[in-house]
MDAnalysis code that builds the backbone (N, CA, C; Angstrom):
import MDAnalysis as mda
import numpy as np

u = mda.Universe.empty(330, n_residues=110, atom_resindex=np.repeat(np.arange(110), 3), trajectory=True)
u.add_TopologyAttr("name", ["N", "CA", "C"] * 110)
u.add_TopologyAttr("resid", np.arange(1, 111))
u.add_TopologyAttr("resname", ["UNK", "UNK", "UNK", "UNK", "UNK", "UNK", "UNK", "UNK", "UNK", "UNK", "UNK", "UNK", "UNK", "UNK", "UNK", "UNK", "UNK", "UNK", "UNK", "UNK", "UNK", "UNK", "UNK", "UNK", "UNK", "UNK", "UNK", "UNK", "UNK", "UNK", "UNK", "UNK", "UNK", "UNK", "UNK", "UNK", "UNK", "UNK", "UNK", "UNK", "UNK", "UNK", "UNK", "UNK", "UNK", "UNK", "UNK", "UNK", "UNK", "UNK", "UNK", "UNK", "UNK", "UNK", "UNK", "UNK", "UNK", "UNK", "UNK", "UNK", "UNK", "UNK", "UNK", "UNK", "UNK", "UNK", "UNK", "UNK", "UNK", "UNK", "UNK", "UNK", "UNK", "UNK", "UNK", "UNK", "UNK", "UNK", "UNK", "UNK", "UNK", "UNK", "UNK", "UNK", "UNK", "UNK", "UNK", "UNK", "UNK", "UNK", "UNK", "UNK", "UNK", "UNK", "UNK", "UNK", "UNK", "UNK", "UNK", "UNK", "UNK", "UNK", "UNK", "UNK", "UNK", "UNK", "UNK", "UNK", "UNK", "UNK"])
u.atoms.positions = np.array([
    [-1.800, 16.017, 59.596],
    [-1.760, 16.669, 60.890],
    [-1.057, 15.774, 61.903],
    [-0.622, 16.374, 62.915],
    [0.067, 15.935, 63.716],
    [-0.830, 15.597, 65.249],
    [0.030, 14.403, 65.209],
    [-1.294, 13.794, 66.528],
    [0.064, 14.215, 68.423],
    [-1.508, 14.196, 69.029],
    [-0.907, 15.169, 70.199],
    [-1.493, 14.184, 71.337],
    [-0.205, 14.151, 72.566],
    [-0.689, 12.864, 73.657],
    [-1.603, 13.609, 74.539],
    [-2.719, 12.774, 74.966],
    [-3.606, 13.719, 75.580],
    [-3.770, 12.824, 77.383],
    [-2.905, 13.637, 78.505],
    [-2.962, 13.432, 79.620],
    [-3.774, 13.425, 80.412],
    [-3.719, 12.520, 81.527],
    [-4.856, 12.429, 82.718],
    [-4.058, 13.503, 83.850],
    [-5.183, 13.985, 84.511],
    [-4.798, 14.183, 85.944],
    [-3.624, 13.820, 86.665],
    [-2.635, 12.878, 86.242],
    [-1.339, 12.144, 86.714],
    [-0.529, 12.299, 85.584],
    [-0.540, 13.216, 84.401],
    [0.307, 12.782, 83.553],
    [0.863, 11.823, 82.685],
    [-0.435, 10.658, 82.927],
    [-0.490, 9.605, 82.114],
    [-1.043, 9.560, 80.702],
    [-0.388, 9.163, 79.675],
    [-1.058, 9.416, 78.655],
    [-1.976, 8.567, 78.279],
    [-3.304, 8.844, 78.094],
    [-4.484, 7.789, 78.003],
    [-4.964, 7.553, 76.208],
    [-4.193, 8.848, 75.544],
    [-4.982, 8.570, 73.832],
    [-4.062, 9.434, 73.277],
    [-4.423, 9.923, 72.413],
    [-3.797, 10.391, 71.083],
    [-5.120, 11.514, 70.315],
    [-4.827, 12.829, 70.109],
    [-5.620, 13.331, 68.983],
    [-5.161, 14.414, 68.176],
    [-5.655, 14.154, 67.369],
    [-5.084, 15.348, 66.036],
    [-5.148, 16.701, 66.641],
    [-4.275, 17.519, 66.342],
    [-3.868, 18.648, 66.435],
    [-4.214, 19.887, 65.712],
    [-4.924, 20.318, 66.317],
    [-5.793, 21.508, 66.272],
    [-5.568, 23.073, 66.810],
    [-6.115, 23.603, 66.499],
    [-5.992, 25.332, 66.959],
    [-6.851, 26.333, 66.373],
    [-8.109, 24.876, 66.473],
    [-9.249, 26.347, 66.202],
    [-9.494, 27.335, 67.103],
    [-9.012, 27.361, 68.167],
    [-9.876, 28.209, 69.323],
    [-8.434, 29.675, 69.438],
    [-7.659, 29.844, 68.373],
    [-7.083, 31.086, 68.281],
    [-7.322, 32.038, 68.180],
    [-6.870, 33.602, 68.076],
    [-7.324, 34.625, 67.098],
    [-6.321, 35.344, 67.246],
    [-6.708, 35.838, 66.008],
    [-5.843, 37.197, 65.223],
    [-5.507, 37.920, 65.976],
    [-4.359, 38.359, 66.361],
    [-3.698, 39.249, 67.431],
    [-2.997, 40.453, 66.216],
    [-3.807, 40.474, 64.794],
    [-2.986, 41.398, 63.890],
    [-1.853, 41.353, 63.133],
    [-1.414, 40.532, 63.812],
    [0.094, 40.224, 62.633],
    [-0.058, 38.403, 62.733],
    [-0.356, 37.565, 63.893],
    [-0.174, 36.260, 63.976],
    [-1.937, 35.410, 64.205],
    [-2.009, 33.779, 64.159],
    [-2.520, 33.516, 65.165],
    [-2.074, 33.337, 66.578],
    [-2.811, 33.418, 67.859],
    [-2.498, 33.139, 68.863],
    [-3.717, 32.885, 69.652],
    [-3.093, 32.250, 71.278],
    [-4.421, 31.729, 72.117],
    [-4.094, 32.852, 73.160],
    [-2.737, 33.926, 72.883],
    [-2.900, 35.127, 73.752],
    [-1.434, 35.553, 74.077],
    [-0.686, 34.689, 73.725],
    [0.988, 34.709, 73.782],
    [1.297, 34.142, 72.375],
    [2.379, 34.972, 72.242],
    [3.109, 34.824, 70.984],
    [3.872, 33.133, 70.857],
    [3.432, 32.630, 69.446],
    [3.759, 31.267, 69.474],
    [2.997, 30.077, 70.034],
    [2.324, 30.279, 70.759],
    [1.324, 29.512, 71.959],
    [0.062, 29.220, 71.110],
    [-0.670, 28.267, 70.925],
    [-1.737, 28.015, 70.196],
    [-2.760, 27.293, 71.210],
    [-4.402, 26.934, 70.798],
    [-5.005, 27.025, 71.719],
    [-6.119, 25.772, 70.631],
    [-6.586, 24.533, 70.577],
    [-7.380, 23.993, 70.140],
    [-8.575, 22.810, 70.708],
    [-9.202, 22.204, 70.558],
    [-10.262, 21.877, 71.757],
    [-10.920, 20.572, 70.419],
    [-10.951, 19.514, 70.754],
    [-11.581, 18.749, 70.210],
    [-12.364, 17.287, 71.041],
    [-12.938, 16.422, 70.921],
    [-13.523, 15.449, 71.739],
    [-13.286, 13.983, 71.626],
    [-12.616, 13.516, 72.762],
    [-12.276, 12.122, 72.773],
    [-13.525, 11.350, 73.139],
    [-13.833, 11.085, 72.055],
    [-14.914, 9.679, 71.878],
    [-14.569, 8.876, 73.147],
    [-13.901, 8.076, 73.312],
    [-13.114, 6.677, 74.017],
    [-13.865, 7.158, 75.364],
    [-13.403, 8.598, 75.924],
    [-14.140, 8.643, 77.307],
    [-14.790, 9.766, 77.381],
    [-16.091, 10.409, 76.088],
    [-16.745, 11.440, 75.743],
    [-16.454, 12.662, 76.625],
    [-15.588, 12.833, 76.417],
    [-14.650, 14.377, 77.447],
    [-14.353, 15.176, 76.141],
    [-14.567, 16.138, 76.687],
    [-14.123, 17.652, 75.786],
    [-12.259, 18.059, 76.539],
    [-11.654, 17.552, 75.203],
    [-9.892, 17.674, 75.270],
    [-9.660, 19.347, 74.631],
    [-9.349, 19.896, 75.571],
    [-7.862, 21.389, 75.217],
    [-6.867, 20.887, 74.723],
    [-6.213, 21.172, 73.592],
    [-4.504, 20.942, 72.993],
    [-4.178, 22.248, 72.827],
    [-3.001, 22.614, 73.457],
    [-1.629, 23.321, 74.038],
    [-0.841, 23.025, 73.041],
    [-0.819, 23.701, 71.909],
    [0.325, 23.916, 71.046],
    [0.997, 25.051, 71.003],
    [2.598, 24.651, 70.896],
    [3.584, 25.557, 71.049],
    [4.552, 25.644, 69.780],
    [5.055, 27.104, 69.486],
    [6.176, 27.208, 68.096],
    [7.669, 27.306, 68.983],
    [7.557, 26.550, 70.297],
    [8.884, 27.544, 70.852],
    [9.833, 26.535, 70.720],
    [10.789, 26.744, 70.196],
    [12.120, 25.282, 70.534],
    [11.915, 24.676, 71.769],
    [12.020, 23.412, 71.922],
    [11.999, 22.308, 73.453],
    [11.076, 22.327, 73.986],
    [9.824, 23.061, 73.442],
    [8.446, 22.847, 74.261],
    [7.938, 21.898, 73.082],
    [6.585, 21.187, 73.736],
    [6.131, 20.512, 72.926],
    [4.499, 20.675, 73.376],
    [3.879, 20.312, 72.428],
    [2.189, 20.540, 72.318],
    [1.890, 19.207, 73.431],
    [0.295, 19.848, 73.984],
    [0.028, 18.266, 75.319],
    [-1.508, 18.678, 74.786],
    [-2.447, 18.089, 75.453],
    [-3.612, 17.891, 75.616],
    [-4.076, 17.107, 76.918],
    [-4.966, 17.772, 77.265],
    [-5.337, 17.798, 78.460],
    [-7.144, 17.386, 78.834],
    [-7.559, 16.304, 79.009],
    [-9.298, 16.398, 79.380],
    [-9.414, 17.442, 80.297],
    [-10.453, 17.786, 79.958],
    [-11.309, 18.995, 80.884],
    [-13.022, 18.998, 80.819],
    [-13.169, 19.524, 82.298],
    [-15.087, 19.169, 82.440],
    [-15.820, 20.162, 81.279],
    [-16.954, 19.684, 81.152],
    [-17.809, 20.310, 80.331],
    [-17.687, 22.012, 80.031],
    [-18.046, 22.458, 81.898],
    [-18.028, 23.188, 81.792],
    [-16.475, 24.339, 81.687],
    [-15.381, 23.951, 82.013],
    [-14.032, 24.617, 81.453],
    [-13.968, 24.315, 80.212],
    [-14.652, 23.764, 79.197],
    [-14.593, 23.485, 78.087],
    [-15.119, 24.709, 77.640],
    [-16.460, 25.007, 77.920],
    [-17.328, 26.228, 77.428],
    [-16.865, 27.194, 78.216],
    [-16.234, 27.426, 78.959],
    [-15.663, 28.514, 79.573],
    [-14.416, 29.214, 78.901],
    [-13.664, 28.228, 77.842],
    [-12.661, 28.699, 77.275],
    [-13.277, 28.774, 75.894],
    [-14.692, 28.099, 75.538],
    [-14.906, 28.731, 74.152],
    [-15.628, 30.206, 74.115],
    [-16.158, 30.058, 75.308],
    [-16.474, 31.836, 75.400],
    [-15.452, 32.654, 75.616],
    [-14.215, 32.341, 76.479],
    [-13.240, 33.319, 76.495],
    [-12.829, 33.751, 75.214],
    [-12.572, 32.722, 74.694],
    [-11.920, 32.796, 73.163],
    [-12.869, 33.329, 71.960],
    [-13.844, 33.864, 72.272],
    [-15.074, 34.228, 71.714],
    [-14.925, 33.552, 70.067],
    [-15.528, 32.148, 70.039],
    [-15.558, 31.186, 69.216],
    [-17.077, 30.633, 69.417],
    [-18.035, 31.593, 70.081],
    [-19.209, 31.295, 70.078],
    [-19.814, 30.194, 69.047],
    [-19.335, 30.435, 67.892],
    [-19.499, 29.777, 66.774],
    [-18.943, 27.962, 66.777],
    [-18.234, 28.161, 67.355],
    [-17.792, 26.248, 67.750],
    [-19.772, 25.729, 68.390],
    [-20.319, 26.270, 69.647],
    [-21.454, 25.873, 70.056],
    [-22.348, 25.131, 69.255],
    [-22.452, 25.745, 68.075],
    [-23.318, 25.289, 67.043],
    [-23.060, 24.153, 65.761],
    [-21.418, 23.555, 66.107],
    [-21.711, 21.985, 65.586],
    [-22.108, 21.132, 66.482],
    [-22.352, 20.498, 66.054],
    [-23.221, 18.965, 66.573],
    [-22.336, 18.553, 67.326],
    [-21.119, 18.270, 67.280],
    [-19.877, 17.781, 68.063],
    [-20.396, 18.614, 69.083],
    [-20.348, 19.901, 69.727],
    [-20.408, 20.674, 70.469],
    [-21.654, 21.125, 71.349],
    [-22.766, 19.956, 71.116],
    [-23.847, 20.233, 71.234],
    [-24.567, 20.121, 72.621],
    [-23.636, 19.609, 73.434],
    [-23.888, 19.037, 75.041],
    [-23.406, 20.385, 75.074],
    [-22.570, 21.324, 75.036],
    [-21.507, 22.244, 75.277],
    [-23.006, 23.731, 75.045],
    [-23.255, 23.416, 74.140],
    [-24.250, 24.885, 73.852],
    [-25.797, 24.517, 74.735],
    [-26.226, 23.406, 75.305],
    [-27.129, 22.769, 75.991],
    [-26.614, 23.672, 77.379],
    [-25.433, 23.323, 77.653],
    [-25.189, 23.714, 78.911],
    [-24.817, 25.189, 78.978],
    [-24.430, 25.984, 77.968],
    [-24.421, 27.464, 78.249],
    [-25.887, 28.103, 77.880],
    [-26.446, 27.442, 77.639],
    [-28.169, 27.905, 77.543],
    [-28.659, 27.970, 78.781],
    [-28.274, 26.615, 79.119],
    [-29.033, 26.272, 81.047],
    [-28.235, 27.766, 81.789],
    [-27.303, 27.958, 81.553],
    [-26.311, 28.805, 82.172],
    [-27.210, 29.998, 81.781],
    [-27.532, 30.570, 80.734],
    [-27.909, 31.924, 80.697],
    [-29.654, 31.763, 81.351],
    [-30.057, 30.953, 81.227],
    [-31.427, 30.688, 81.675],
    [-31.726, 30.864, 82.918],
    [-30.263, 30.114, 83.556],
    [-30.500, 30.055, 85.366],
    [-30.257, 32.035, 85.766],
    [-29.408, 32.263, 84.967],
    [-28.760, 33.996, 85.062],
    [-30.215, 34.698, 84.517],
    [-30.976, 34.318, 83.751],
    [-32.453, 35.153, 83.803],
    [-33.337, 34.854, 84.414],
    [-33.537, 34.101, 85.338],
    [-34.529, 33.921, 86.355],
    [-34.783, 34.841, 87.250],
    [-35.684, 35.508, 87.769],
    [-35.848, 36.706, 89.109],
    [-35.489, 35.475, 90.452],
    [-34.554, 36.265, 90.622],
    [-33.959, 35.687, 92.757],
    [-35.379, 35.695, 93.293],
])
């Protein structure tokens, strides 16, 4: 697999991680993260325990990035991507902690 630079807030590159695209789906003929060619994968940099998005692309002159993102845009794009199923590895386990608190605070009576 191919390793992907993963940027700060400034465009600095702080690490390196393998290249991924679990967080796709079947659009019927391809994978995709919702555009044709465009891929969508999410894995966790140990070094500064942040949940990383990787932006992979099939298009000539673009190239795949990765990006840290907070907890919660992390679980916000695994529910978009209805990958519910990521929640439940262990890697992911701060991530399903916090969409629990989330549905918990949403069942409380005002």
């Amino acid at each position: 697999m191919s390793k992907v630079s993963v940027k700060d807030e400034n465009g600095n590159v702080v690490a390196n991680v393998k290249y991924n695209s679990i967080l796709d789906r079947w659009d019927g003929s391809s994978w995709t993260s919702g555009s044709t060619g465009l891929h969508l994968g999410i894995t966790i940099l140990k070094k500064l325990d942040s949940f990383v998005l990787i932006h992979g692309t099939q298009w000539q002159g673009e190239q795949a990035y990765a990006e840290i993102v907070t907890d919660e845009e992390a679980l916000r794009v695994i529910l978009k991507t209805n990958h519910r199923e990521r929640l439940e590895d262990i890697k992911y386990s701060r991530l399903k902690e916090l969409w629990e608190s989330k549905k918990d605070n949403e069942n409380k009576p005002g």
